[in-house]
C-alpha positions in Angstrom: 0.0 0.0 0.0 1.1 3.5 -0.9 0.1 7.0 -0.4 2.3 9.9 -2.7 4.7 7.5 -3.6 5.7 6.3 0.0 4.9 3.2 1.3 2.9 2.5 4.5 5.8 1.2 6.3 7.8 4.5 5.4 4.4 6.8 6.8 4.9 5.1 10.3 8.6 5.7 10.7 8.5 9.5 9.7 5.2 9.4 12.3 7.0 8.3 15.0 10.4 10.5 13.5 8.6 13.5 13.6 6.7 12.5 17.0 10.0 12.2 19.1 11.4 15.4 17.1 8.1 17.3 18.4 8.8 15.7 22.1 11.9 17.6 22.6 10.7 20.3 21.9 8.2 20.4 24.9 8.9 22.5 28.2 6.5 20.4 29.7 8.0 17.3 31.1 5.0 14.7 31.4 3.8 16.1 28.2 7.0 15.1 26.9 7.1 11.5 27.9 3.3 11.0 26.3 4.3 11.9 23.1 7.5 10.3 23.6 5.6 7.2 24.0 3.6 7.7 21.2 6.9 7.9 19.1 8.5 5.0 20.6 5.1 2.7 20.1 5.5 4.1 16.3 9.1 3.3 16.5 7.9 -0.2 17.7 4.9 -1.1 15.2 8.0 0.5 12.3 10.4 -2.2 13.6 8.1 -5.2 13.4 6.8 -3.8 9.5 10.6 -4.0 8.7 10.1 -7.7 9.4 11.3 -7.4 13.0 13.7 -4.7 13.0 15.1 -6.0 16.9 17.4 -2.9 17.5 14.2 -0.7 17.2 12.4 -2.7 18.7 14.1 -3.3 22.3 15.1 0.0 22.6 11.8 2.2 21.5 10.1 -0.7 23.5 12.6 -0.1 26.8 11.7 3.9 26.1 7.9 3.3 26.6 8.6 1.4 29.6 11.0 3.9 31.3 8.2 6.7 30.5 5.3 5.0 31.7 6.9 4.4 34.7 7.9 7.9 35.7 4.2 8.8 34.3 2.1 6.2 36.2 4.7 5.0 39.1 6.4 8.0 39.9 3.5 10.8 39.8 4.3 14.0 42.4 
C-alpha cells in the first residue's frame, strides 16, 4: 500500500520520527514523555513492518517502559 509514492511502512517511521522530534521540543515534562511514547510505540509497530527490526524494537520498546513508569509510578 502506498500514499504519494511512499509506502505504509515508510508513513509510520517518519510518524513516529517527527513524533520524538516534536517531544523535545516540549517545556512540559510529562507532556513530553506522552508523546514520547507515542513515538517510541511508532518506533515499535516501524520495527516489526521491517520484518522485526530487533534494534528498534528493544530500545523504542525499553523507552515506553522507562516513560510510563515515571508517568504512572512516579506521579508528584
Amino acid at each position: 500500500m502506498e500514499l504519494l509514492g511512499v509506502s505504509l511502512t515508510e508513513w509510520v517511521g517518519y510518524a513516529a520520527m517527527a513524533a520524538l522530534l516534536i517531544s523535545f521540543m516540549m517545556k512540559d515534562v510529562r507532556m513530553l514523555r506522552i508523546v514520547n511514547s507515542i513515538g517510541c510505540i511508532l518506533f515499535v509497530i516501524y520495527g516489526f513492518m521491517l520484518q522485526t527490526s530487533w534494534p528498534i524494537i528493544i530500545s523504542n520498546a525499553a523507552i515506553v517502559f522507562i516513560n510510563l513508569y515515571y508517568l504512572v509510578l512516579k506521579k508528584k
